[in-house]
C-alpha positions in Angstrom: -3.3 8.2 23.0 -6.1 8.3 20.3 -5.0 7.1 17.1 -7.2 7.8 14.2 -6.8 6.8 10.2 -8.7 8.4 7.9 -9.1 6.6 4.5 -10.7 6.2 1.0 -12.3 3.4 -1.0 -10.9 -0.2 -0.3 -11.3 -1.2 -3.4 -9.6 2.1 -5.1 -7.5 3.8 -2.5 -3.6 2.3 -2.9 -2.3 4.5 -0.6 -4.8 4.1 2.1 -4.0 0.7 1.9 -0.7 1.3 2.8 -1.3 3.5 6.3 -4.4 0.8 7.4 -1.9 -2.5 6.6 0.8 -0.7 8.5 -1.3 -0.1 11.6 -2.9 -3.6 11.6 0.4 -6.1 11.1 2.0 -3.7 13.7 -1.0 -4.9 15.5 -1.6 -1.1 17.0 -5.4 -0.4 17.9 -6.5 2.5 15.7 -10.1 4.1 14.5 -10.9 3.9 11.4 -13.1 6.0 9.4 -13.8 5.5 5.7 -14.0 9.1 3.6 -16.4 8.0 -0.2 -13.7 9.3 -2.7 -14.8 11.4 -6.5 -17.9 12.9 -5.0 -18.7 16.3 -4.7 -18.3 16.8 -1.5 -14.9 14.4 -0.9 -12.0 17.5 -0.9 -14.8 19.5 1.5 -15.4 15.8 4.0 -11.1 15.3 3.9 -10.5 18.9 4.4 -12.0 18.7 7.8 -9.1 16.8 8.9 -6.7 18.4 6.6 -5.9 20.9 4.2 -3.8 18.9 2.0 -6.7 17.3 0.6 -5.6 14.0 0.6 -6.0 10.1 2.3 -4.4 8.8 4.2 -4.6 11.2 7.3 -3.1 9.8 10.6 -4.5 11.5 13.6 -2.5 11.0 17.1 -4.1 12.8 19.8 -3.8 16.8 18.6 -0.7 15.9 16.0 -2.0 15.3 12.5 0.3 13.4 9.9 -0.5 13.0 6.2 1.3 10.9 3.2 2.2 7.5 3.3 5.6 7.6 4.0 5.6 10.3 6.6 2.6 8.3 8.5 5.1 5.5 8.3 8.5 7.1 9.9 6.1 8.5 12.6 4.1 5.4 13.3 7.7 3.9 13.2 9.0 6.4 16.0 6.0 6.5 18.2 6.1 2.7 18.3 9.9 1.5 18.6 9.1 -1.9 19.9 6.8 -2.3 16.5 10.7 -2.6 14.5 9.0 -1.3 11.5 12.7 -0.6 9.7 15.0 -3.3 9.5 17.3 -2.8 12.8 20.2 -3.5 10.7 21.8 0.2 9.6 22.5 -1.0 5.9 19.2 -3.2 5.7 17.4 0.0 6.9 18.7 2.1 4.3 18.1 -0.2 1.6 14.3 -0.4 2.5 14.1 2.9 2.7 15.6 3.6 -0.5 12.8 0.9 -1.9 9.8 2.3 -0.3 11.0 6.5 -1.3 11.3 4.9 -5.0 7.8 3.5 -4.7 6.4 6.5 -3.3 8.0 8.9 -6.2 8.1 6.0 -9.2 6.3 3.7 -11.2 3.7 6.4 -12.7 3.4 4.3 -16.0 2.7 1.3 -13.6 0.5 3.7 -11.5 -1.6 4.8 -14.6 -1.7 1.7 -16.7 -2.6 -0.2 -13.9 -5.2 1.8 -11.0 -5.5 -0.7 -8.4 -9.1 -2.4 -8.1 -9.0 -5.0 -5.7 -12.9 -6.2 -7.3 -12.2 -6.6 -11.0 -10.5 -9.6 -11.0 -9.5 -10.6 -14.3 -8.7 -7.1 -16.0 -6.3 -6.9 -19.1 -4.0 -4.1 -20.0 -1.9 -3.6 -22.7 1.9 -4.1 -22.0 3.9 -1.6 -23.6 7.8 -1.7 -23.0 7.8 1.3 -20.5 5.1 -0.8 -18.3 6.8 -4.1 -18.4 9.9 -2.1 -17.6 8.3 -1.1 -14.2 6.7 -4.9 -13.7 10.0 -5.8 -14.2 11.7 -3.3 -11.7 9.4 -4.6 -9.0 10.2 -7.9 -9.3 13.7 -7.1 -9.2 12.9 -5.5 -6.0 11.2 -8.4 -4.6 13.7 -11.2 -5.8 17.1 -9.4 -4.7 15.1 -8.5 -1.3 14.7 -12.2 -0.9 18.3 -13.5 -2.3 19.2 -10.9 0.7 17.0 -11.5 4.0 15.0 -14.5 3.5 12.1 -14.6 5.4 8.4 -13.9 4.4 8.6 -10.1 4.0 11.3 -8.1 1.9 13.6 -7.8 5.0 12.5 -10.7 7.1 10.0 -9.3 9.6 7.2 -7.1 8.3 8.6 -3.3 7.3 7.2 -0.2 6.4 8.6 -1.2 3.0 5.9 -4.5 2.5 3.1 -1.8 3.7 4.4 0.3 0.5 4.9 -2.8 -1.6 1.5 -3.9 -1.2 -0.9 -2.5 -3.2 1.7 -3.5 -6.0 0.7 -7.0 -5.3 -2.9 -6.1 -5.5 -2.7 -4.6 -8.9 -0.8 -8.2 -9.9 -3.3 -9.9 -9.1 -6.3 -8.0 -10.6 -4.1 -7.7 -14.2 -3.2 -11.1 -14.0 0.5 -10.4 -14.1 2.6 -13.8 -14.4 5.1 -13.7 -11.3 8.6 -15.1 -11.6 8.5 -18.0 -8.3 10.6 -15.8 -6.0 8.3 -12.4 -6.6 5.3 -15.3 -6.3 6.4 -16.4 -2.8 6.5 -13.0 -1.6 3.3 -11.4 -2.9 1.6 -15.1 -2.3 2.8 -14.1 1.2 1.1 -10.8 1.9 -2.2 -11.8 0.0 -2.5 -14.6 2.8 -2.1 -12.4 6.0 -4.7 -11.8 8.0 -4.7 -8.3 7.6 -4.7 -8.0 3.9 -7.8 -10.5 3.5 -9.7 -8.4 6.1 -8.9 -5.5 3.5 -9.9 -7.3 0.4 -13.1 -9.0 2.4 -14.1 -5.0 2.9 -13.3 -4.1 -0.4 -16.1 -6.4 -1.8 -18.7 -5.1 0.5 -18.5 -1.3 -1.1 -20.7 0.0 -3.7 -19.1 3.1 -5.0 -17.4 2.7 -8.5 -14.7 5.2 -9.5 -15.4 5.2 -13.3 -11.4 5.9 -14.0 -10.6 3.2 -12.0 -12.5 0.9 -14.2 -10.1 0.9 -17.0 -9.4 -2.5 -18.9 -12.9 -3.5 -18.9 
């Protein structure tokens, strides 16, 4: 089967990151091709693999899949053996009820916050409503933890750390203090292999995304 991802910046692209850390802690061989986003000819370049206009696009032989979450469920179903959700029926629910409220929450965090794996050392303002999503993560995280142990949110990697992640990323560019259980667990994912060979390619690009750069 030939398994093709489609993605945007490394340094900008949050939800490509998502797809491509999926794929590579599942360990599944993929090809990966790298679509320059905010240029005049990005919707024309990503509409040739799909109308939606938008990265991440999974391609599996003729089947093409788009959005995070639904690349997850069908990465998740065409490789069983991966055990991308929790095999436990309740712990399964719960992460999916935490990766659907990443996909369709946090905008304030979203906004306030664009992720930028490069500018290290970026400073936002912290008004209540986006400490109130900091702080909703970091419930996440800690009652994950106090749950299932482990190294990821439900013990073994899930398509719920994949969604997670680019939530670390944007702690770690803002400089957000961690409480020590939320530390231990985005501590966890920024040393996998996987996410350094992310951030490693990240560094190399030259395109800057001028709305990205807030905070300067």
């Amino acid at each position: 089967m030939t398994t093709k991802l489609i993605i945007g910046n490394k340094n900008y692209s949050s939800w490509s990151l998502r797809a491509w850390l999926l794929l590579r802690e599942a360990e599944i061989d993929f090809d990966e091709q790298r679509i320059v986003l905010d240029l005049g000819d990005t919707a024309k370049n990503i509409a040739e693999f799909d109308a939606a206009g938008r990265v991440p696009i999974l391609i599996l032989d003729d089947l093409t899949v788009w959005e995070s979450l639904a690349i997850g469920e069908t990465v998740a179903e065409r490789w069983p053996d991966k055990q991308l959700w929790p095999t436990d029926a309740n712990a399964r629910a719960h992460a999916r009820s935490i990766s659907a409220e990443m996909h369709s929450g946090f905008e304030v965090l979203r906004a306030s916050m664009p992720m930028n794996c490069r500018a290290m050392g970026r400073k936002v303002p912290l008004p209540d409503e986006l400490t109130a999503d900091i702080d909703r993560v970091f419930e996440i995280w800690c009652d994950c933890h106090k749950r299932y142990g482990g190294d990821w949110l439900f013990g073994n990697f899930s398509i719920a750390d994949a969604m997670y992640a680019p939530v670390v990323l944007r702690f770690r560019t803002y400089g957000i203090n961690l409480p020590e259980t939320a530390k231990f667990y985005a501590n966890r994912l920024l040393e996998s292999n996987a996410m350094q060979e992310w951030l490693v390619a990240a560094e190399t690009e030259v395109e800057v995304i001028e709305h990205d750069e807030i905070g300067q």
